[in-house]
N, C-alpha and C positions, 0 to 999 in steps of 0.2 A: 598422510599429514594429520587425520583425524586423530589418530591414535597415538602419535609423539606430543599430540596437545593433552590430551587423557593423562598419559603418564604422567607430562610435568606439572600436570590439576594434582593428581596422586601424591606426585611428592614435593609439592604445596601442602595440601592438605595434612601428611605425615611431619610433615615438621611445624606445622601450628600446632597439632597433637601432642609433640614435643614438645613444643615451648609452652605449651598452656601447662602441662605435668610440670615443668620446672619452673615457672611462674608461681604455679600454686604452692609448690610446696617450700620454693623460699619463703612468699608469703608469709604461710603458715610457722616457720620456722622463724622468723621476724617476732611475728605476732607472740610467740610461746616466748622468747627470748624476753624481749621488752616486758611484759605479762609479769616476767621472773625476776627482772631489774628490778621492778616498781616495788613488787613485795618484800624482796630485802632490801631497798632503802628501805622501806616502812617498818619491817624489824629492827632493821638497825639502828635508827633514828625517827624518829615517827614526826616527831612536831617539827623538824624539820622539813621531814619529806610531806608534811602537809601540804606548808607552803611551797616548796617545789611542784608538787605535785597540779596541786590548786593551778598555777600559772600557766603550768603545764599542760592543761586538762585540754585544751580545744584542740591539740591533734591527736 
């Protein structure tokens, strides 16, 4: 019985391992995206995207 609990700690543990990897690198992939939004509004329109951006700015 010990050791059918062991395994399914195991793969508990393997699949938070999992989800933390694909957690992060949506994240990350989010983060670069928006990141990349921001700077072409701001080339593209600037004194616009100030004030959008301004509004914007607390999330």
């Amino acid at each position: 019985m010990l050791s059918a609990w062991r395994d399914r700690l195991g793969d508990v543990a393997a699949e938070c391992a999992r989800l933390d990897e694909g957690f992060t690198a949506s994240a990350t992939g989010f983060a670069e995206t928006e990141a990349g939004a921001r700077a072409e509004l701001q080339r593209a329109a600037p004194s616009w995207a100030d004030e959008l951006l301004t509004e914007d700015g607390a999330r």
